[in-house]
Structures are given as C-alpha cells and as structure tokens.
C-alpha positions as CSV (number, residue, x, y, z in Angstrom):
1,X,262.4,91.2,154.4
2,X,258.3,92.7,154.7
3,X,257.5,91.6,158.1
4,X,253.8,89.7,157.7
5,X,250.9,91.9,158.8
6,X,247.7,90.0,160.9
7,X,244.3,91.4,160.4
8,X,243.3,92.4,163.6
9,X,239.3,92.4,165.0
10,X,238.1,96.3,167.0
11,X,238.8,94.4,170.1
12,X,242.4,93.7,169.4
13,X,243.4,96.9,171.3
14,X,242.3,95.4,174.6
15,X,244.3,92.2,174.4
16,X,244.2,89.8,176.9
17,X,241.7,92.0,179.6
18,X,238.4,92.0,180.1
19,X,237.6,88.5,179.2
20,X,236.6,86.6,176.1
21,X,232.9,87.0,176.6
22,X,232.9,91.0,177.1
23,X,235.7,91.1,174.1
24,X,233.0,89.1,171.1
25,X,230.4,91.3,172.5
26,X,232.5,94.6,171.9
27,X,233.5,92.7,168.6
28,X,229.4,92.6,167.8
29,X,228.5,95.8,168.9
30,X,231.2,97.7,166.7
31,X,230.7,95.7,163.4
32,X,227.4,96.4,163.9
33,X,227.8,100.1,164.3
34,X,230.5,100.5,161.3
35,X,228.2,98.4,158.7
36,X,226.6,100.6,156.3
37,X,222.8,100.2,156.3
38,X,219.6,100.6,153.7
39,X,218.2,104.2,153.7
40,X,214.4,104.6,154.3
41,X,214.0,107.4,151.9
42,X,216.0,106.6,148.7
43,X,216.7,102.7,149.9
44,X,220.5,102.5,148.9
45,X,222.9,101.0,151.5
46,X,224.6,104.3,152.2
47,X,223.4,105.0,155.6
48,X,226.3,105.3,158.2
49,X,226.7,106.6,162.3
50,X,227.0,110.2,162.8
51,X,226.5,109.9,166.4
52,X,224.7,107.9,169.2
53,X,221.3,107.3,167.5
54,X,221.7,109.8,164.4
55,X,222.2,108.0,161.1
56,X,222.9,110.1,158.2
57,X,222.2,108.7,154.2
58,X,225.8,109.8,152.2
59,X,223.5,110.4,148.9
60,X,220.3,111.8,149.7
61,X,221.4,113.7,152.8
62,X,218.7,112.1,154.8
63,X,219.5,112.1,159.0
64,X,217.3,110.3,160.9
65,X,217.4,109.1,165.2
66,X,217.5,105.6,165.2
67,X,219.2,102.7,167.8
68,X,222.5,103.7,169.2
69,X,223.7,101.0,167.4
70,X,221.6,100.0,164.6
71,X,219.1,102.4,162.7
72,X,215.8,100.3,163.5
73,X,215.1,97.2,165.2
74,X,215.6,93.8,163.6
C-alpha cells in the first residue's frame, strides 16, 4: 500500500529549530519571493526572481531591479 504524502510549507526543512516566530517569517518571506507578480511594461502576471532584486517578465523579456523580495513596494 501508497504511503500518504503531507504537503509540506519552505520551512519544513528546518523542523523543530529556530523557533516558531523565525519559521512563519521564513514561511512569508519565501511565498512572497516565489509568487509571480504583474509586469510594468506589458502588465501580465508573469514576472518572477532572477536574483536578489532583479525581476525578469517570462513574455516580454522585460528585467527590471526591484525589492529583494518583492518587485516594488506595497
């Protein structure tokens, strides 16, 4: 028999250490940086990370410096 398989947050490689606060904010701060954001040029939600504050549109091509983890400011 399949043994069951749990969906598992970024921070579930860390286990039990560094505390439960420091674990949802690492939690935050990598959702954030994975989500796929609205480009400013051709304004589809196709922009992704490329690197610490460079964001990069998958259809127009367009790379841009923003936030280290979010392209602009909310």
């Amino acid at each position: 028999m399949a043994r069951k398989r749990r969906d598992v947050n970024p921070a579930g490689g860390l286990g039990a250490r560094y505390g439960s606060t420091v674990r949802k904010r690492w939690v935050e701060t990598i959702l954030s940086v994975r989500e796929s954001y609205d480009c400013p040029r051709c304004e589809t939600r196709n922009v992704r990370r490329v690197a610490a504050g460079i964001w990069m549109c998958r259809r127009c091509g367009y790379k841009f410096a923003g936030q280290a983890y979010t392209p602009s400011a909310r």
